[in-house]
C-alpha positions as CSV (number, residue, x, y, z in Angstrom):
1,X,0.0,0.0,0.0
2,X,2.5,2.2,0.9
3,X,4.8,1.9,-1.8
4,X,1.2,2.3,-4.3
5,X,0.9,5.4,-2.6
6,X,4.9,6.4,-3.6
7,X,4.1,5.7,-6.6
8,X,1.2,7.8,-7.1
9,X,3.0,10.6,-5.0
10,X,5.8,10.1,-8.2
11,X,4.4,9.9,-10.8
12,X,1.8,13.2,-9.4
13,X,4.7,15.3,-8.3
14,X,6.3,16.2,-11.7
15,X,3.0,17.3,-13.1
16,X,2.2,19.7,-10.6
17,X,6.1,21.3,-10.6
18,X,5.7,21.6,-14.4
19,X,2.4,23.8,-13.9
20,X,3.4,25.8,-11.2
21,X,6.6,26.3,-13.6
22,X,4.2,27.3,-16.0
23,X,2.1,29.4,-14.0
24,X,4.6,31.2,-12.7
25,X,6.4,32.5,-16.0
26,X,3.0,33.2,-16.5
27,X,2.1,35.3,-13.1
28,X,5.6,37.0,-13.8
29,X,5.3,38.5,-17.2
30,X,1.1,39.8,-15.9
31,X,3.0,40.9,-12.9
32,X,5.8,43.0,-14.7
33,X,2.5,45.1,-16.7
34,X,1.0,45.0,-13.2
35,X,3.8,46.8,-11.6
36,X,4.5,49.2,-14.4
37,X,0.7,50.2,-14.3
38,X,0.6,51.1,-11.2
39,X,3.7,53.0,-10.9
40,X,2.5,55.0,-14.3
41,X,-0.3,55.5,-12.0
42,X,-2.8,53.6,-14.7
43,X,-6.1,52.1,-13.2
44,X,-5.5,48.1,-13.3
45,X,-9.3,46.6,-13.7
46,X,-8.4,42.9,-13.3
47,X,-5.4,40.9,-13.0
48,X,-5.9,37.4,-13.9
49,X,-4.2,34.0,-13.8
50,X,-5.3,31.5,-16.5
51,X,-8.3,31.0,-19.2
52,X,-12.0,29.9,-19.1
53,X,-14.3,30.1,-16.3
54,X,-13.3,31.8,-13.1
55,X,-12.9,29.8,-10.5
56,X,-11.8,32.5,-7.2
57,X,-12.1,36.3,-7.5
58,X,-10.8,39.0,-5.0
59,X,-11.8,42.4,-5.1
60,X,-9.0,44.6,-4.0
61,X,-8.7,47.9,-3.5
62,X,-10.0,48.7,-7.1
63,X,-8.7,46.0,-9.1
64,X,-10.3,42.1,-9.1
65,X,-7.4,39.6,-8.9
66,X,-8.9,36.1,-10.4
67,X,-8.0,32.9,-11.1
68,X,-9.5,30.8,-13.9
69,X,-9.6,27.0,-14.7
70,X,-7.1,26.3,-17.1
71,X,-3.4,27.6,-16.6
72,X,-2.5,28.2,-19.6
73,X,-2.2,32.1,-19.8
74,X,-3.3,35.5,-17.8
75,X,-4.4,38.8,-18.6
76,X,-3.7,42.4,-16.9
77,X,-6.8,44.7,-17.7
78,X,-6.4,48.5,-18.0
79,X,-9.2,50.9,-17.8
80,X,-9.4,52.4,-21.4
81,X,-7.2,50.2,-23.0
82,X,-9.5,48.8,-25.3
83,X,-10.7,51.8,-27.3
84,X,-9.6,54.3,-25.0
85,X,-11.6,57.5,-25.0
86,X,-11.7,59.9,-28.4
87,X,-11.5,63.5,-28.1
88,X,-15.1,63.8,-28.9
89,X,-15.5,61.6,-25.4
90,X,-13.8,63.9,-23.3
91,X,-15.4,67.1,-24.4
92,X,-18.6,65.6,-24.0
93,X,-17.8,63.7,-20.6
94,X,-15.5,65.1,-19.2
95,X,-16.8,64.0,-15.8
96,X,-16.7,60.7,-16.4
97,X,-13.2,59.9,-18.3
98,X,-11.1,58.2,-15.9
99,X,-8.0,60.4,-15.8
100,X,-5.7,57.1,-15.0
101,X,-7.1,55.4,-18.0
102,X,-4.2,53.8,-19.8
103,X,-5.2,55.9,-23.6
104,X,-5.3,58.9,-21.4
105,X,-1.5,58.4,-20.3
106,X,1.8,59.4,-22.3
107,X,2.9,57.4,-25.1
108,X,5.9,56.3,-23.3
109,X,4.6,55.3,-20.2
110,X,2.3,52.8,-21.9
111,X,5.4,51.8,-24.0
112,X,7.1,50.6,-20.5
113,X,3.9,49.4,-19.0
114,X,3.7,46.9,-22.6
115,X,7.4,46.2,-22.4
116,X,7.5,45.2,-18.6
117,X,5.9,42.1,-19.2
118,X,8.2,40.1,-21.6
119,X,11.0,42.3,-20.1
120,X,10.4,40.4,-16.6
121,X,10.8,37.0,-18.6
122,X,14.0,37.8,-20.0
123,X,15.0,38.9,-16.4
124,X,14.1,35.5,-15.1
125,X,15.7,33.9,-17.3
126,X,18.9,35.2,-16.9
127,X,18.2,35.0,-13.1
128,X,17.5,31.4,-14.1
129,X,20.8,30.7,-16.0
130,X,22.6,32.0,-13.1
131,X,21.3,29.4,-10.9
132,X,21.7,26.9,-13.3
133,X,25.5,28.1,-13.3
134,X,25.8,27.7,-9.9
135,X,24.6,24.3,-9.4
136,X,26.0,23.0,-12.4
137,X,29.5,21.0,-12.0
138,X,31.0,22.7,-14.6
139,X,30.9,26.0,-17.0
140,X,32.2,24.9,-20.4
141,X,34.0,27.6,-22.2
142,X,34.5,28.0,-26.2
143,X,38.0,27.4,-26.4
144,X,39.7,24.2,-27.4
145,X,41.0,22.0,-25.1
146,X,41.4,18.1,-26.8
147,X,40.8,16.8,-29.4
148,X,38.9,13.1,-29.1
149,X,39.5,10.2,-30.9
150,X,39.0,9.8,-35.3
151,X,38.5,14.0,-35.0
152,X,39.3,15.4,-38.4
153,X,38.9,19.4,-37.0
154,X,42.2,18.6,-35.5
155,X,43.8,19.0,-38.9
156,X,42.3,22.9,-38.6
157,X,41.7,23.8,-35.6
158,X,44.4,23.5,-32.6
159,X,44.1,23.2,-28.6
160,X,43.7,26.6,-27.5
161,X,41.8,28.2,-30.1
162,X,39.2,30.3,-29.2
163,X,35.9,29.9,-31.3
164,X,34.6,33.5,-32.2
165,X,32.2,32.6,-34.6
166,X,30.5,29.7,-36.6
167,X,29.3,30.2,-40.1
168,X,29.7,34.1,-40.1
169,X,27.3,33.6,-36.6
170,X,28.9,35.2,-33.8
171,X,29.8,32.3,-30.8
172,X,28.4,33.8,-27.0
173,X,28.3,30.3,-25.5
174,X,29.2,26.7,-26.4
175,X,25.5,26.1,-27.0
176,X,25.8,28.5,-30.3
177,X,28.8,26.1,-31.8
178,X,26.5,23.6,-30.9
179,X,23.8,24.6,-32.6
180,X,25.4,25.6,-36.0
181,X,27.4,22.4,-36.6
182,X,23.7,20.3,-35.9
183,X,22.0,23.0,-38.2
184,X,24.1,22.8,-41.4
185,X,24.6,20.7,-44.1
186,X,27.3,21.5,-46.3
187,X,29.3,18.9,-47.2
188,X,32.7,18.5,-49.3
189,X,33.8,15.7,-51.6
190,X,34.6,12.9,-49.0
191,X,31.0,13.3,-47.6
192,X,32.2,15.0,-44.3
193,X,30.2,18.4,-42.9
194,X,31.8,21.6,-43.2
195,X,32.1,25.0,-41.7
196,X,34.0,28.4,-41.5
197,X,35.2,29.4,-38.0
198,X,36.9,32.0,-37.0
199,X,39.1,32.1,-33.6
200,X,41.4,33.3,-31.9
201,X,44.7,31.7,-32.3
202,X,47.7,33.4,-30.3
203,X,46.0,36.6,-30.1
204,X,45.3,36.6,-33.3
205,X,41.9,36.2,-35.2
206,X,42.1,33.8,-37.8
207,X,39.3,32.3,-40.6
208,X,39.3,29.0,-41.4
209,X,37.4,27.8,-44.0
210,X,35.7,24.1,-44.9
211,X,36.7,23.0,-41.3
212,X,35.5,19.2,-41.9
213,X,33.4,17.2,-38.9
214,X,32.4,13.9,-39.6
215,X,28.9,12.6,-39.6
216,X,27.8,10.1,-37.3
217,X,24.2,7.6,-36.6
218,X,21.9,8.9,-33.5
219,X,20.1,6.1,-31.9
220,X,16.8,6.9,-33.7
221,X,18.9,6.4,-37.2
222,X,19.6,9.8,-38.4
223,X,22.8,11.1,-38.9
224,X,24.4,14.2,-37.6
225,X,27.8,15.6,-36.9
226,X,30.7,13.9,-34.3
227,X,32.2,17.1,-32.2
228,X,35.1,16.3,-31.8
229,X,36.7,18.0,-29.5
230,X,36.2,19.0,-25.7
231,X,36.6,22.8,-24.3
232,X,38.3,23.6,-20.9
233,X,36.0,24.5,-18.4
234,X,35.8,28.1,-16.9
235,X,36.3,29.2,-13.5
236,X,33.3,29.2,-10.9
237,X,33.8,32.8,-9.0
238,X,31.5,36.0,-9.0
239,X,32.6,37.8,-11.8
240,X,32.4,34.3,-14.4
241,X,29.0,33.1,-13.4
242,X,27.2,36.8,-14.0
243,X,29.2,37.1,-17.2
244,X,28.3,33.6,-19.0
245,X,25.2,33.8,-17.6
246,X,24.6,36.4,-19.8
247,X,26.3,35.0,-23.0
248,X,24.0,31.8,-22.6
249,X,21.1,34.5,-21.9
250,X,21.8,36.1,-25.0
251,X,22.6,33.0,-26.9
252,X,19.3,31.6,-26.1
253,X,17.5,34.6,-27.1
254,X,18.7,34.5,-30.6
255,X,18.5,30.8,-31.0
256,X,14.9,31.1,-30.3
257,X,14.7,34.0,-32.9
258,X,16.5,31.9,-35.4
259,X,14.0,29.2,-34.6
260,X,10.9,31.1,-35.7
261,X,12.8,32.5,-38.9
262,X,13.7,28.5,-39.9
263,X,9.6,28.2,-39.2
264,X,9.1,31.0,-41.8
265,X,11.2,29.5,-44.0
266,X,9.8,26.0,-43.7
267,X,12.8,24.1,-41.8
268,X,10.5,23.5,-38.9
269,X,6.8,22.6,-39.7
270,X,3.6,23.1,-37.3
271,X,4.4,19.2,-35.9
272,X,7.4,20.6,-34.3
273,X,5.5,23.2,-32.1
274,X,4.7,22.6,-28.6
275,X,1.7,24.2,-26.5
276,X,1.2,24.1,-22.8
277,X,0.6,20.4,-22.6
278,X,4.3,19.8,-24.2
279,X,6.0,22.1,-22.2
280,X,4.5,20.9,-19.2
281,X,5.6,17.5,-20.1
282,X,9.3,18.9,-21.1
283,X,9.3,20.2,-17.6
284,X,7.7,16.9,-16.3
285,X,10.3,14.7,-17.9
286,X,13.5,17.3,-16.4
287,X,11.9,16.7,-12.9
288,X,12.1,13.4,-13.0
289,X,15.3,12.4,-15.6
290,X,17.9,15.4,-15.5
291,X,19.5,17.3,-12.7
292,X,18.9,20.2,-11.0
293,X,21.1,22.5,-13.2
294,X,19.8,21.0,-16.3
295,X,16.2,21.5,-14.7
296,X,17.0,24.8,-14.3
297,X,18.6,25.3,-18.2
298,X,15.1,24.0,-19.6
299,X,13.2,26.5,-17.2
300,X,15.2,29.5,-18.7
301,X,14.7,28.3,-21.9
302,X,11.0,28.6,-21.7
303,X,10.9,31.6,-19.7
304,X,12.8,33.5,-22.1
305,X,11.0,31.9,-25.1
306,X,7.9,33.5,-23.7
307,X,9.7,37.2,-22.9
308,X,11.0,36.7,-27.4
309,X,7.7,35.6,-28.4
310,X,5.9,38.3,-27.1
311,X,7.7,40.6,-28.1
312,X,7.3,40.1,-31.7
313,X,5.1,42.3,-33.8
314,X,2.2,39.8,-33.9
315,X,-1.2,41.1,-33.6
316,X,-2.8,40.3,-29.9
317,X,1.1,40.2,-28.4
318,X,3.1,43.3,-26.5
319,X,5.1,43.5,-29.6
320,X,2.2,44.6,-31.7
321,X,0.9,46.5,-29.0
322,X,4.3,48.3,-29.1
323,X,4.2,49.0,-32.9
324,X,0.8,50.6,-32.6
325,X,2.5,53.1,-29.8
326,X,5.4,53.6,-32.4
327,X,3.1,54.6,-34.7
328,X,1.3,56.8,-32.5
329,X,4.7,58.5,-31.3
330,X,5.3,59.2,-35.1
331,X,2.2,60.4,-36.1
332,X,1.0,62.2,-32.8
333,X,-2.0,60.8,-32.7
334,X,-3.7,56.8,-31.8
335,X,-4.7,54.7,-34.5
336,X,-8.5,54.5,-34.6
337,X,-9.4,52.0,-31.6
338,X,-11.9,50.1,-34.1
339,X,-8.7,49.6,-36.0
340,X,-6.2,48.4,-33.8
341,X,-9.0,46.6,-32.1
342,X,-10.0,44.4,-35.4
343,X,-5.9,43.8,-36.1
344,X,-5.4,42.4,-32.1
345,X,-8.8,40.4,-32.6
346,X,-7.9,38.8,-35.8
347,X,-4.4,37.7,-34.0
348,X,-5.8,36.6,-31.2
349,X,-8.4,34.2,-32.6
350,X,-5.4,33.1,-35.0
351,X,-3.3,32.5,-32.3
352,X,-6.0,30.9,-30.3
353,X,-6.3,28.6,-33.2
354,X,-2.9,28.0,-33.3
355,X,-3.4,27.0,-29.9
356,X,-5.8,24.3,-30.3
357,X,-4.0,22.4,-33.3
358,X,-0.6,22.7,-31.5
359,X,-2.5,21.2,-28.1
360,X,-4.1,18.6,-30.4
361,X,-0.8,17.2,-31.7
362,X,0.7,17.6,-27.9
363,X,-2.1,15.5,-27.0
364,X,-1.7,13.2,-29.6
365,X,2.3,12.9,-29.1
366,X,1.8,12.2,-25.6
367,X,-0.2,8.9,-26.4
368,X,2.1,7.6,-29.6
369,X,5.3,8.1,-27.7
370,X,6.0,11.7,-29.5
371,X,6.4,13.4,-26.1
């Protein structure tokens, strides 16, 4: 009985880290607008955790704080931020426009209230990385230490080189050389993969063209590069932590960036997309398979995938949002609110959409192994 009852406990456990994970990033990013509202001094209507049907609401001082069923968003509700108030509203009720209304504040107050949400993402992730850093056993560097055994790079590169750059892609973390030796293809006349570094050799930068890597078989029977070679590990103090911390921050950043432009360019298809359900189940899986640092890595990975995303100029996200106030700054004036209203409508039902077939597959993955 007892050890049913572990089991249970076990197998539970995971799921409900990965959604408090979840909710979390979540209640961060709704925070950070939270906090910038009401230090613009905007009037915050409702702060909310979640979609669908509420399920607890708390009337504060003057704004509702709610909780709905399904954690798989939030929302941070201005007064006047849908439509705002025209001019023609104003004059004729003066009375009754809400001076604290978020149209009725400066352009560039609203532009750091929609900001402060993805901005509190990116902040926890690098937060994230550090712990990550701190826990881990080791923090790989990107220079050269040994080559292993059959390497052909050897015949290129040399121990103590410095990797600057991959590909013409500039190298922040060992995760970036990484990534650009399992993302290309070119290959030369003996069949081996290919790529132009650059390092640092001596003090000096050197390019080095058609550096060769062979291929080797994964375990699922695709083939992919060997890295050959190991890097020396850097120094755990202070001063190194902060400062790779914030090369793998950035590095992860633009790797998600170069994600969605592979997406757009048809590298990656819909299949490969991963809603709530599959990121819950990533999480899942590092709680129970991986260690604490690499817990920690997958964590910071989402969080700052959420702070990129919403940032980009897509309507219904903070970086449309933020476009629209660009525009406004440049014209001195608000799009019409029936305008901007329609585009962030259209995007959201798209990306609710997007939602739904993305949870479909997660759902499906889940019980054919996929996940």
């Amino acid at each position: 009985m007892l050890n049913t009852i572990l089991n249970i406990f076990n197998t539970i456990l995971p799921i409900i880290i990965a959604v408090l994970v979840f909710c979390f990033i979540i209640l961060l990013h709704e925070f950070g607008h939270f906090i910038a509202a009401k230090l613009c001094g905007i009037y915050v209507k409702e702060f909310a955790l979640g979609m669908g049907p509420v399920i607890l609401r708390k009337k504060g001082k003057e704004t509702e704080y709610v909780i709905r069923a399904f954690p798989i968003g939030g929302s941070c509700s201005f007064e006047g931020e849908d439509g705002g108030y025209s001019d023609d509203d104003i004059e004729k009720n003066a009375e009754e426009v809400n001076p604290r209304a978020f149209n009725r504040k400066p352009v560039w107050q609203r532009m750091i209230v929609i900001l402060a949400g993805p901005l509190m993402n990116l902040i926890l992730g690098f937060i994230v990385v550090i712990v990550s850093m701190c826990t881990s056993e080791a923090i790989a560097s990107t220079t050269i230490a040994v080559f292993q055994e059959q390497s052909v790079s050897n015949q290129y590169l040399m121990e103590n080189d410095e990797i600057l750059s991959v590909e013409g892609m500039t190298v922040f973390s060992l995760s970036d050389v990484s990534y650009k030796l399992q993302s290309s293809d070119r290959k030369n006349d003996k069949g081996n993969l290919v790529y132009d570094f650059v390092v640092r050799r001596n003090g000096e930068k050197i390019t080095i063209k058609d550096v060769e890597f062979m291929t080797m078989e994964r375990e699922d029977g695709s083939t992919g590069v060997y890295f050959d070679f190991k890097v020396y590990r850097v120094e755990k103090n202070i001063g190194n932590i902060i400062k790779e911390s914030w090369r793998e921050s950035c590095s992860t950043a633009r790797l998600i960036i170069m994600t969605l432009i592979d997406m757009l360019r048809g590298k990656y298809g819909i299949n490969d997309l991963s809603g709530p359900i599959g990121v819950g189940s990533v999480i899942s899986d590092a709680v129970k398979n991986y260690t604490f640092s690499d817990f920690m890595s997958i964590v910071s990975l989402i969080t700052i995938n959420v702070g990129v995303f919403n940032l980009l100029p897509i309507p219904a996200l903070d970086g449309a949002r933020f476009v629209f106030l660009i525009v406004e700054l440049i014209r001195r004036k608000p799009t019409k609110p029936q305008v901007e209203g329609m585009v962030h409508f259209v995007g959201f039902a798209a990306l609710m959409l997007l939602m739904l077939v993305v949870t479909f597959n997660d759902i499906v993955k889940m019980f054919t192994g996929g996940l």
